[in-house]
C-alpha positions in Angstrom: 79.5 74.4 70.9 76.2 76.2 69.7 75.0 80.0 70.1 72.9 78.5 72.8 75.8 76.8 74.8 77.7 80.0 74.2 74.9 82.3 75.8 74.3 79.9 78.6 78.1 79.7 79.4 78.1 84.0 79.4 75.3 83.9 81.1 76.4 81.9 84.3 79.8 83.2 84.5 80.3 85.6 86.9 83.8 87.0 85.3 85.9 86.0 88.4 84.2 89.1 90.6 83.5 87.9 94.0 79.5 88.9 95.6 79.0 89.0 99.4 76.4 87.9 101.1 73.9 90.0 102.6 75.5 89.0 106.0 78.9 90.6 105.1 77.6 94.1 103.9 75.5 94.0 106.9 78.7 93.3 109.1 80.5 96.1 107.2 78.1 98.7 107.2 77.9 98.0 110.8 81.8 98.2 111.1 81.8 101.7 108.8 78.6 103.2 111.3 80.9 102.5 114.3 84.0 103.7 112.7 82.8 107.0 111.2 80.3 107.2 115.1 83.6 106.6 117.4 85.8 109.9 116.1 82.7 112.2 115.6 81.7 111.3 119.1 85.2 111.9 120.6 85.5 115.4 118.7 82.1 116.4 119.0 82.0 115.2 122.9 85.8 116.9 123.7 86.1 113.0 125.2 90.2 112.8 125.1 92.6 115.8 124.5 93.3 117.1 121.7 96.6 114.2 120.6 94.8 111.4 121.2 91.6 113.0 119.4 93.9 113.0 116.3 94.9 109.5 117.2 91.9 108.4 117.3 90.2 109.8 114.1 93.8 108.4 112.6 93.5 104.8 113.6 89.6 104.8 112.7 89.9 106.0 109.0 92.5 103.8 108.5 90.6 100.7 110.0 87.8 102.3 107.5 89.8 101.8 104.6 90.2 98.1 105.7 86.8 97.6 106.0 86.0 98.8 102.6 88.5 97.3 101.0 87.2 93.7 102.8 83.9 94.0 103.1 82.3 95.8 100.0 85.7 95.7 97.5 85.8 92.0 98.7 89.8 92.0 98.5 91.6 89.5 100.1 94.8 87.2 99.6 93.6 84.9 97.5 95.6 84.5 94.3 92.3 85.4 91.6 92.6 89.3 94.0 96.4 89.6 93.1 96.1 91.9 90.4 93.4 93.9 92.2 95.7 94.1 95.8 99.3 95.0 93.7 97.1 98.2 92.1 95.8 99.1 95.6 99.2 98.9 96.9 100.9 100.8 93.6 97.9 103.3 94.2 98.4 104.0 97.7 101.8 104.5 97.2 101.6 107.3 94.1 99.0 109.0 96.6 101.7 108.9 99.8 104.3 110.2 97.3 102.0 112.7 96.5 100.5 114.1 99.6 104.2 113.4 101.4 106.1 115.6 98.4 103.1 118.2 98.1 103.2 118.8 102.2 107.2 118.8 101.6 107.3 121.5 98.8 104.6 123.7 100.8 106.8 123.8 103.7 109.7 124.5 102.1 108.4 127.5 100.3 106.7 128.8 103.5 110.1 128.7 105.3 112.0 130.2 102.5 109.2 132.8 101.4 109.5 134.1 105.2 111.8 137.3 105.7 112.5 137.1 109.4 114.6 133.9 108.8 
């Protein structure tokens, strides 16, 4: 194979990353407008108490995560995105040990450091 071949074959290869189409970041910004619109709206508006408020700001940045993971990360279950979902899942995980330990240490040391109890 010459230098030529060689150049040609770098530069047509896309290194196994995955491009959308203009359609699908269209789709996903309009999924991300409505998901970051829908909990402003319902805190902003007082539209449901004060539970469901948190529900609802809950379920939306979750479903936002999804939708940037999908739409502009362009994960899915096919078997070239293994590597990239088993970090996601490893990284998700060291953050919930994190934030889950960090909240558990706080409160502990706020009941402990009170006198009354």
């Amino acid at each position: 194979m010459s230098n030529h071949d060689q150049t040609l074959d770098i530069q047509h290869s896309h290194g196994g990353a995955a491009h959308g189409s203009v359609k699908e970041y269209v789709t996903g910004l309009i999924f991300s407008i409505v998901l970051t619109a829908l909990p402003f709206a319902a805190l902003m508006f007082d539209l449901f108490s004060a539970p469901i408020t948190l529900i609802v700001i809950l379920l939306c940045a979750i479903a936002q995560i999804f939708v940037q993971l999908i739409f502009f990360l362009h994960m899915n279950s096919s078997s070239e995105q293994l590597w990239n979902t088993t970090s996601a899942v490893f990284i998700v995980l060291i953050v919930a040990i994190l934030v889950v330990g960090s909240i558990w240490i706080i409160e502990h040391l706020n009941h402990n450091m009170l006198m009354g109890h």
